[in-house]
C-alpha positions as CSV (number, residue, x, y, z in Angstrom):
1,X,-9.1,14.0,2.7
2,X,-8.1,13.7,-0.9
3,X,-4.7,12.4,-0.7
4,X,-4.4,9.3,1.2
5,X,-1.3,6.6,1.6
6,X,-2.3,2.7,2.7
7,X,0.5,0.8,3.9
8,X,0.6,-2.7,5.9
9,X,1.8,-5.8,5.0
10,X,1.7,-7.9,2.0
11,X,-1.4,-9.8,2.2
12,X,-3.3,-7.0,4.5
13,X,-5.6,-6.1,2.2
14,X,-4.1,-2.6,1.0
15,X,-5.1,-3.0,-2.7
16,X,-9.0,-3.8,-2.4
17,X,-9.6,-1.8,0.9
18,X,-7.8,1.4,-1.2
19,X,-10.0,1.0,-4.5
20,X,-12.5,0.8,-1.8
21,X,-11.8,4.0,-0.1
22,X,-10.8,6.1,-3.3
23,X,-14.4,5.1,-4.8
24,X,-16.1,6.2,-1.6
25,X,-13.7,9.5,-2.2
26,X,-13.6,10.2,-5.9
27,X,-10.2,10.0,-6.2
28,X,-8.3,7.3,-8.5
29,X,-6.2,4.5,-6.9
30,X,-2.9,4.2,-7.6
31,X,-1.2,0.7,-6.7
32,X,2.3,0.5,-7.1
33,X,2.3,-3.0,-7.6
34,X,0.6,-2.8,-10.4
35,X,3.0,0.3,-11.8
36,X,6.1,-1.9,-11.3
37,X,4.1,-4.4,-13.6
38,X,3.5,-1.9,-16.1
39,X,7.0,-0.9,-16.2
40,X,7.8,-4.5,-17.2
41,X,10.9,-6.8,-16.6
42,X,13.2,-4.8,-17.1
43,X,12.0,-1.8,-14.8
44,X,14.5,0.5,-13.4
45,X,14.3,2.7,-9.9
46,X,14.6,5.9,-12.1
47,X,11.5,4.8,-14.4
48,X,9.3,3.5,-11.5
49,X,10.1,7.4,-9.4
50,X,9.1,8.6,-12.6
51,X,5.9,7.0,-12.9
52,X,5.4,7.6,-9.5
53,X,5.9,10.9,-9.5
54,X,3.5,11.4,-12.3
55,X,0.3,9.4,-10.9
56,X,0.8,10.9,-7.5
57,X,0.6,14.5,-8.9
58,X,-2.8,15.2,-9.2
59,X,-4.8,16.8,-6.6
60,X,-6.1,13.5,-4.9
61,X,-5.7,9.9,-5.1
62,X,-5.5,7.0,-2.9
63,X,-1.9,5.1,-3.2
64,X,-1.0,1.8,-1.8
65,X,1.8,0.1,-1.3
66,X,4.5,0.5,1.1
67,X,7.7,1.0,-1.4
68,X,9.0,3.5,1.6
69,X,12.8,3.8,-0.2
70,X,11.8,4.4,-3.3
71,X,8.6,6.4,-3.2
72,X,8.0,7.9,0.0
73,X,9.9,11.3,-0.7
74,X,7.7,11.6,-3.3
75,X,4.2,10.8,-1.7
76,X,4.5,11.7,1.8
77,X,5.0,15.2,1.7
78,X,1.7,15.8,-0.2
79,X,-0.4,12.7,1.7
80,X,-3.1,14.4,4.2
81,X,-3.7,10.7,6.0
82,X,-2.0,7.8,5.9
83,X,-3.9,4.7,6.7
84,X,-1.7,1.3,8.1
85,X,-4.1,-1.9,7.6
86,X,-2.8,-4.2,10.7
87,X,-3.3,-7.2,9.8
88,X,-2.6,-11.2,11.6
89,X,0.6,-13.2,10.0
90,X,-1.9,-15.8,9.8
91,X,-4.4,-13.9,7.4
92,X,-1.8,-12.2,5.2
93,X,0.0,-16.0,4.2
94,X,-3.5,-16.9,3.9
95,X,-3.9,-14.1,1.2
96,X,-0.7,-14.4,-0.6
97,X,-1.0,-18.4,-0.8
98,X,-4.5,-17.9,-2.0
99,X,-3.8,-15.0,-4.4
100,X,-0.9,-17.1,-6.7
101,X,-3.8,-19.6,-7.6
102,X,-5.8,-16.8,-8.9
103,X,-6.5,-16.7,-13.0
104,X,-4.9,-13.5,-14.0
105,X,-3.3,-12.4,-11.2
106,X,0.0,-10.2,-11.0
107,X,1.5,-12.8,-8.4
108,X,3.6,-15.8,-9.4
109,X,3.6,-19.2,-7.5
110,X,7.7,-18.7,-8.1
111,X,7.5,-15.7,-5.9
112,X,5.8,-17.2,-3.2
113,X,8.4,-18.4,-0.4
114,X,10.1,-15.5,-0.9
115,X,6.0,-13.4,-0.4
116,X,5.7,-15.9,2.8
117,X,9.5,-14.8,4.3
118,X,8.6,-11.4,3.9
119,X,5.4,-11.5,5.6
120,X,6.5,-13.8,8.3
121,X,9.8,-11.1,8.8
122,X,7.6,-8.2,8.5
123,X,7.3,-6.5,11.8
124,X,11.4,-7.4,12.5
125,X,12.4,-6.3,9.3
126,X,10.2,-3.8,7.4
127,X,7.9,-2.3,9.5
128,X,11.2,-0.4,11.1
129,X,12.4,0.8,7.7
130,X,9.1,2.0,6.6
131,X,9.0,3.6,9.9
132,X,12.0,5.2,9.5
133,X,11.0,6.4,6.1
134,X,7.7,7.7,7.2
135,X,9.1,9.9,9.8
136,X,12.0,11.2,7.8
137,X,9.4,12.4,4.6
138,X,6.1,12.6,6.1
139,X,6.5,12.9,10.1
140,X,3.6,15.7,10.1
141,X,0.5,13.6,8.7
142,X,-1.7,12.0,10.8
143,X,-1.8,7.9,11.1
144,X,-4.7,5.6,11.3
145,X,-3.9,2.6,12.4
146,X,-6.9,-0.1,11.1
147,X,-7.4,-3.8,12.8
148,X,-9.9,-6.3,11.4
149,X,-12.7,-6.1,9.6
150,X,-15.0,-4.0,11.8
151,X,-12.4,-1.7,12.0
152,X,-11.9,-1.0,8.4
153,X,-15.9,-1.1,7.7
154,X,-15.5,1.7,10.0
155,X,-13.7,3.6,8.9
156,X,-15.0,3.2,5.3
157,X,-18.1,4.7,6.9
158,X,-17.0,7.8,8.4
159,X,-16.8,11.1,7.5
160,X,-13.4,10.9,7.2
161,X,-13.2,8.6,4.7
162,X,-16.2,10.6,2.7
C-alpha cells in the first residue's frame, strides 16, 4: 500500500499514528491540518483543493484528516486503504484539552469548546457525512477499522502496513 487515507475523530490520534505509518512506508505524510495552516487566515476552499490536489499527487503518501466535502473527490479515488482510528469520546477530549496547552502547537485554547462539541457530536453528526462522502468518491477501497492501542501497534506491524 502506498496511498493510504486516516480518518477518525479529532483527538484519535490520526496525525502521529499517520507520520507513524508513512515512515514505516516511505511515503511523506500529508496532514491537512497543517495545509489549512499554511494557507493562512485568510484561506479559501479553492486554494486549500489546490494544495490538496498538489500534495496528494505523487505516487504515495499517507493523508490524514477527515475534510470529506472538501477533499475526498480528490483523495479517494487514488487511496488503496483507508484506515479509520476508533477512538473513546473520553480519550479524544482528553487529547484536544491536552493539546491547546502545548508550546507551539497549531491548536488555540479559543477553539477549544467548539474542538470538545465536535468531538462529543461526532458519531451523530460527522461520522454520517464522512460516510456519505466516502461511499460517494471512494466506495471501492478497502477500510480498516483500528481500536486501541494494541490494535494500531498491530497494524503498524504487519505486512500491510510495510
Amino acid at each position: 500500500m502506498r496511498r493510504i487515507v486516516v480518518l477518525g475523530c479529532a483527538g484519535s490520534g490520526k496525525t502521529v499514528f499517520a507520520r507513524c505509518l508513512a515512515e514505516r512506508i516511505g511515503q511523506p505524510a500529508v496532514c491537512l491540518d497543517e495545509l489549512v495552516e499554511r494557507l493562512g487566515a485568510g484561506n479559501s476552499t479553492p486554494a486549500l483543493r489546490n494544495l490538496i490536489a498538489t500534495t496528494h499527487s505523487g505516487d504515495g503518501w499517507v493523508s490524514d484528516g477527515n475534510f470529506a466535502q472538501v477533499s475526498f473527490d480528490l483523495r479517494l479515488p487514488r487511496a488503496e486503504l483507508i484506515v479509520w482510528l476508533e477512538r473513546s469520546k473520553v480519550l479524544c477530549v482528553w487529547r484536544a484539552c491536552r493539546r491547546v496547552l502545548r508550546r507551539g502547537e497549531g491548536h488555540r485554547f479559543g477553539q477549544l469548546i467548539r474542538v470538545l462539541a465536535y468531538i462529543w457530536n461526532f458519531d451523530r453528526v460527522n461520522r454520517p457525512v464522512i460516510e456519505a462522502e466516502r461511499l460517494a468518491h471512494g466506495a471501492r477501497v478497502p477500510v480498516i477499522h483500528l481500536e486501541g492501542r494494541r490494535q494500531i501497534a498491530e497494524f503498524l506491524k504487519s505486512p500491510v502496513a510495510g
